[in-house]
C-alpha positions as a Markdown table, in Angstrom:
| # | Residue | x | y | z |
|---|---|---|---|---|
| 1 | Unk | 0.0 | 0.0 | 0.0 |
| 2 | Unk | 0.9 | 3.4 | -0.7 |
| 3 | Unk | 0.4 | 6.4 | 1.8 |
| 4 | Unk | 0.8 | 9.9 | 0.5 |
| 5 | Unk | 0.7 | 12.7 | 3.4 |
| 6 | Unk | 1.5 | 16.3 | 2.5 |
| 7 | Unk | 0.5 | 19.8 | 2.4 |
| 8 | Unk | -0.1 | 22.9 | 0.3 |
| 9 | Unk | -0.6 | 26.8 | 1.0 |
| 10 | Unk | -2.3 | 28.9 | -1.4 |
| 11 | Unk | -2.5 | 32.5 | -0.9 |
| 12 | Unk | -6.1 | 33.8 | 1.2 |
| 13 | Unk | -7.4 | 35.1 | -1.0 |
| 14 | Unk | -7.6 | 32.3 | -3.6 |
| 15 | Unk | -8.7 | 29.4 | -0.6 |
| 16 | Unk | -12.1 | 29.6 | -2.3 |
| 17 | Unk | -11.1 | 29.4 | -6.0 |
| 18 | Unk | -8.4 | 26.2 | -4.9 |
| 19 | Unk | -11.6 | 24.5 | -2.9 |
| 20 | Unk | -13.8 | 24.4 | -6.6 |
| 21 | Unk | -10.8 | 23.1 | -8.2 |
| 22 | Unk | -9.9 | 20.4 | -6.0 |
| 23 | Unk | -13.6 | 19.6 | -5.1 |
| 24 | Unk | -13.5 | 18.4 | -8.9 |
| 25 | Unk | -10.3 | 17.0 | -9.0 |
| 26 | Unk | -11.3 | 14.8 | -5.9 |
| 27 | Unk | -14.3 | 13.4 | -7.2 |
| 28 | Unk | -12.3 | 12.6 | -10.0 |
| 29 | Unk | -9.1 | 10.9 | -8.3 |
| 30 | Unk | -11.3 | 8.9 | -5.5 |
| 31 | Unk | -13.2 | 7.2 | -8.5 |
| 32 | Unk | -9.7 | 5.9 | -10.1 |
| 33 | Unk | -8.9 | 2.0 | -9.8 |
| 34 | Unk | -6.8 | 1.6 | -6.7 |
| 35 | Unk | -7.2 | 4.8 | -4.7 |
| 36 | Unk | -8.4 | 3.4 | -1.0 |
| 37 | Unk | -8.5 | 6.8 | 0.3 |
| 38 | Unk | -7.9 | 10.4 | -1.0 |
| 39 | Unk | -8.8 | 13.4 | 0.9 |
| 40 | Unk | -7.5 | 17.3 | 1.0 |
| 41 | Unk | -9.0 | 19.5 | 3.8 |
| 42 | Unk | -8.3 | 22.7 | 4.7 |
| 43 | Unk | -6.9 | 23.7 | 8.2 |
| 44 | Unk | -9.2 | 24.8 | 10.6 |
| 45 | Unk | -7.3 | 27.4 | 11.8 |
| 46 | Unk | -6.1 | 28.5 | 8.4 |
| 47 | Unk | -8.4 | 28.3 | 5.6 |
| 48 | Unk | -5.2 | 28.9 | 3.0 |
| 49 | Unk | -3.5 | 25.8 | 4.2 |
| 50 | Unk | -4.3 | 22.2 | 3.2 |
| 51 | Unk | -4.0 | 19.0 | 4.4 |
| 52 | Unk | -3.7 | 16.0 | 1.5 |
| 53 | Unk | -4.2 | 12.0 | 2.6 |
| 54 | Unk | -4.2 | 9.4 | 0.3 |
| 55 | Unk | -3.7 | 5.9 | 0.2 |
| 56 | Unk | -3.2 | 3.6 | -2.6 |
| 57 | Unk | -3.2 | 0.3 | -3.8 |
| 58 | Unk | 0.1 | 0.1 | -5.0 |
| 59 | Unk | 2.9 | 1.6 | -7.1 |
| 60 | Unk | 1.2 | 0.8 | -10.3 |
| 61 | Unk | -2.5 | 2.8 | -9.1 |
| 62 | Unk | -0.6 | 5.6 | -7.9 |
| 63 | Unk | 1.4 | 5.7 | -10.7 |
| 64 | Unk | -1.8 | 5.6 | -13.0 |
| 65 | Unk | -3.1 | 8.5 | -11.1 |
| 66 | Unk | -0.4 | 10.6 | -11.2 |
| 67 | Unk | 0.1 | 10.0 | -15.3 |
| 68 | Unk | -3.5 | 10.7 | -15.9 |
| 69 | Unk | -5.2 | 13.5 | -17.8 |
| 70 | Unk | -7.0 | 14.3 | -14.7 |
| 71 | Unk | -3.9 | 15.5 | -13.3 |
| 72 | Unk | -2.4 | 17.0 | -16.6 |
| 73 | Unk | -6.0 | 19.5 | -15.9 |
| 74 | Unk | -5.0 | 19.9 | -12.6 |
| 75 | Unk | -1.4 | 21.2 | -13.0 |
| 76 | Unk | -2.4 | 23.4 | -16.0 |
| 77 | Unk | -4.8 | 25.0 | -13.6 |
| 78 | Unk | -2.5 | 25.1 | -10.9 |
| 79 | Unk | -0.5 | 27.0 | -13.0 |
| 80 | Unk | -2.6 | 30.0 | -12.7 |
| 81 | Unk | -2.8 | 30.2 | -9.0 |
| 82 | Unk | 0.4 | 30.8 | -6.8 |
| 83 | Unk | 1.3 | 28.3 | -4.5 |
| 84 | Unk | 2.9 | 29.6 | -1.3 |
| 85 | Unk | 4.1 | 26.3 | 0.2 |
| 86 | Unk | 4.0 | 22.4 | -0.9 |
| 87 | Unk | 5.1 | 19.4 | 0.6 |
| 88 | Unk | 3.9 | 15.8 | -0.5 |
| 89 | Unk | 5.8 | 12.5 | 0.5 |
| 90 | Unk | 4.9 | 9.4 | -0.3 |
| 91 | Unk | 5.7 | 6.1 | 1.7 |
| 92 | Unk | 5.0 | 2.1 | 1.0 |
| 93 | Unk | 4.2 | -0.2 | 3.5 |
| 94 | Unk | 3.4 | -4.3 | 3.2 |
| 95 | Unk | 0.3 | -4.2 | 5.0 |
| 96 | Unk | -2.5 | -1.8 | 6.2 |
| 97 | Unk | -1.5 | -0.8 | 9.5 |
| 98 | Unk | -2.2 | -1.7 | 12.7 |
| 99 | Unk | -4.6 | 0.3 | 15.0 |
| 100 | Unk | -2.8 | 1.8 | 17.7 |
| 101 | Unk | -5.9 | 3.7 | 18.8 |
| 102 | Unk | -9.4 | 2.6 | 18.6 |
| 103 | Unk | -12.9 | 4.7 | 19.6 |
């Protein structure tokens, strides 16, 4: 499984402008063969930073994702909108985790 953990700050005053975007680029990504998990939320105590979780499949589903047109749309409209920070890692693990903390 891959887990992808990261973050991205957009400038105030284009938060709501980045929320349409990615609101259609999620809906997109979540339906893709392989993607377990994929969310992106903004902080609560800063609307113009974003949180991104995902977990996939594998290497090959994440690797699909990230070559697909949906993304290609993505980065070209990315293109118009400054990004003030970015940071996203991803990691591989055998299995799916243990629980360490169950409510």
């Amino acid at each position: 499984m891959i887990i992808v953990m990261g973050h991205i700050r957009v400038r105030p005053e284009d938060t709501e402008l980045f929320r349409r975007r990615l609101g259609e680029h999620a809906e997109t990504v979540r339906a893709l063969y392989g993607c377990l998990q994929y969310a992106i939320a903004t902080d609560m105590a800063d609307q113009a930073w974003w949180w991104i979780s995902e977990r996939w499949q594998d290497r090959a589903a994440q690797a699909e994702h990230m070559a697909g047109d949906h993304m290609a749309r993505f980065n070209m409209l990315m293109k118009h909108m400054k990004i003030l920070e970015a940071r996203v890692e991803s990691f591989e693990t055998d299995d799916k985790g243990t629980w360490l903390i169950r409510t």
